[in-house]
N, C-alpha and C positions, 0 to 999 in steps of 0.2 A: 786629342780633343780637350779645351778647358773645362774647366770643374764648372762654371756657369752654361755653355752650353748642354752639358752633359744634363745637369739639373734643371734642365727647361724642356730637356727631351721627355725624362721621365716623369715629368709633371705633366707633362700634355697627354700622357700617352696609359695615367692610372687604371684606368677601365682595362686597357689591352693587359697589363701585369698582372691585376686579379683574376682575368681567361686563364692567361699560361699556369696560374698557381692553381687552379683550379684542374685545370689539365693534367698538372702532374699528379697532384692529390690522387686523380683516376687512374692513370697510369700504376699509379703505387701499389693500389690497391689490389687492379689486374693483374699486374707480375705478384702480390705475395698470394692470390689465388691459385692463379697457374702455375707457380714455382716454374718459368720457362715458355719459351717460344714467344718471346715479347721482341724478338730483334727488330723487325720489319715495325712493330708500331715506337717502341722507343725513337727510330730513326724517323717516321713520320713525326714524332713530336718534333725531333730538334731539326729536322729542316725546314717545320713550319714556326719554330723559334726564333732561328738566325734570319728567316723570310722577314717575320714582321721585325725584327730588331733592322734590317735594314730598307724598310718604310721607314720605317721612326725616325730613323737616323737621317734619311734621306730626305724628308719632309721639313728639315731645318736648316738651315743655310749654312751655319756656322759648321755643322755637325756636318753635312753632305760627302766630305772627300773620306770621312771614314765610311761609309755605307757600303764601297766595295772590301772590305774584308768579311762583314756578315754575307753578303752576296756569294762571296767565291765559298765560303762555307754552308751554306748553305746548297749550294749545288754539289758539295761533294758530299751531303747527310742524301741529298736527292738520289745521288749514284749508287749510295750505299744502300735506297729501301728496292732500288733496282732491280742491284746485285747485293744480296746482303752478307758481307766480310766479318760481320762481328759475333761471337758468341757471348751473347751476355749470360756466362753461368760463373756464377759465385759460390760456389759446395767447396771448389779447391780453393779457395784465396783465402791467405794465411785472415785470421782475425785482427789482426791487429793493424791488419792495410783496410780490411772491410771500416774498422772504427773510424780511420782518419778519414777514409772516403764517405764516410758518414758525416763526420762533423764540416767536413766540405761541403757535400749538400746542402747542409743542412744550413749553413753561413751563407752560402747561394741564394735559399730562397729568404733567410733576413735580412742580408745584403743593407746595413742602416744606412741612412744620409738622403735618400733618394724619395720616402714618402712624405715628407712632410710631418705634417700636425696625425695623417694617418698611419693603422700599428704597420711597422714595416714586414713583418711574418706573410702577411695579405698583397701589402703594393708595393714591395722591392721591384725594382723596373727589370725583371726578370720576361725576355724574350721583349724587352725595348733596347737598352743599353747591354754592351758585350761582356762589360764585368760578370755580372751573375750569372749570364747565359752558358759565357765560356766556362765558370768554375761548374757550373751541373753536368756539364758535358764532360770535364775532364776527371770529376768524381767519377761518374760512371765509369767511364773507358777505362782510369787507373785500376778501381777497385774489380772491374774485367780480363785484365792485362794477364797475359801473354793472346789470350785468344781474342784480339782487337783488330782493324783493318788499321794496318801499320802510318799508309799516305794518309787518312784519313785522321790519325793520334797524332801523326807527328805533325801536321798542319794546327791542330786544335791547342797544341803544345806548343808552339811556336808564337801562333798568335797571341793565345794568351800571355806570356812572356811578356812580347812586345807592350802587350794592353794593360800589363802589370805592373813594370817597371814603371813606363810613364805615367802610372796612375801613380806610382809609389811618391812620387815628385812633385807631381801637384796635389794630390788627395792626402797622402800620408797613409797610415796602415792598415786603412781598409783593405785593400788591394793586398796585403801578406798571404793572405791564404790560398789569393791567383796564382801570383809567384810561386809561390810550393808547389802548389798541386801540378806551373808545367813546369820546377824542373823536376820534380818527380820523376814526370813521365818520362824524361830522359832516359834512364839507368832501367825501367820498365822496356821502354823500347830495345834496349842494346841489347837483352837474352840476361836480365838480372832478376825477372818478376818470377821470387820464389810460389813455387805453389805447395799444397797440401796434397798429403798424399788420401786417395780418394778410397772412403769406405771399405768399396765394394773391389778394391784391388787389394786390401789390407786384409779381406775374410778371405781373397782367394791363396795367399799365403799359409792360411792357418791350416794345423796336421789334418782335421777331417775333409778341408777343402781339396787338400793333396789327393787324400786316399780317397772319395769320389770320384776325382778325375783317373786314376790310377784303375778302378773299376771299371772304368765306362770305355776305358783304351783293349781291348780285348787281347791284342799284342802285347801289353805290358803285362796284365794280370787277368788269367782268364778267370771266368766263374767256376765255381767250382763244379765236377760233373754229378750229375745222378748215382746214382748206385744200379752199380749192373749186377747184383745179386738174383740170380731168377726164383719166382717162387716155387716151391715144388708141390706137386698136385699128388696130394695126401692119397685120392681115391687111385691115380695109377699106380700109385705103390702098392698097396695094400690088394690089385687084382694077380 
């Protein structure tokens, strides 16, 4: 898609970007409340993301023939709030994948060039245009990774690519950070996404955590027994 129609989409469509910015903002907030069980609404967001990114797109003439890649994604975030494949839990993801998956985000929702005279933090064409959309979706899923629905990463990774490079060409380095983030997820998908090893597996190593378990196995270590000493009854001695 050229850099002019792109910029005619996201112009018509300012109100809809400041929704989705808003949306996330709530989103944010819910998942650092409930630290968990955000999979089914995270996926309700982005398949009502990729939904209106491909109205927007679709509503333009120039733009129209890319409108079925947010479509077909969009139907497979649909499958996923279905059947939900993804565990978004971050405890084990090394810090240093959480950081970059962060400043992807975060580059997502400032995404510059796209609002005009207005701050781009608020109207980045974020769930109008696939750039931003794609990069939010694939911070998540990286900084999720290994526990991600694989068809589902490796489509979001794929497209992005596609939508990166050619941005790379006509747009210039905006688009660097698309490009990273899918091929990232390459070397994520193959069986390379290191994790952390998790608290509560680290305490059950430790010597007291052994000898507990060690206790409670009755075969390995019984309790000790009572004392069978009898008492002696002073008064029958003494008749």
């Amino acid at each position: 898609m050229s850099p002019e129609a792109q910029q005619a989409v996201a112009e018509s469509f300012l109100l809809l970007a400041a929704l989705h910015h808003l949306a996330v903002a709530v989103i944010a907030v819910l998942f650092w409340i409930r630290r968990g069980s955000m999979e089914r609404s995270v996926g309700v967001y982005f398949a009502l993301a990729f939904a209106t990114s491909t109205i927007a797109l679709a509503s333009y003439a120039p733009a129209r023939a890319m409108a079925a890649l947010p479509a077909g994604l969009a139907a497979l975030w649909c499958l996923e709030v279905a059947r939900p494949r993804n565990v978004l839990s971050f405890r084990r993801t090394p810090k240093a994948r959480l950081v970059v998956a962060g400043a992807m985000a975060l580059f997502a929702l400032l995404y510059p060039g796209y609002s005009g005279e207005l701050p781009s933090f608020v109207f980045s064409p974020l769930g109008v245009t696939l750039p931003p959309t794609l990069l939010l979706a694939l911070a998540v899923m990286n900084s999720a990774a290994p526990t991600t629905s694989r068809p589902l990463h490796w489509s979001l990774a794929a497209v992005g690519l596609v939508i990166g490079v050619s941005g790379l060409f006509t747009e210039g380095w905006i688009h660097v950070p698309l490009v990273a983030a899918s091929l990232y997820a390459a070397p994520l998908l193959l069986g390379r996404a290191v994790v952390r090893e998790d608290e509560g597996e680290a305490d059950a190593t430790s010597v007291h955590a052994v000898h507990d378990r060690m206790h409670k196995r009755r075969v390995l270590l019984s309790r000790p027994r009572r004392s069978s000493v009898r008492k002696l009854d002073v008064r029958r001695r003494r008749k």
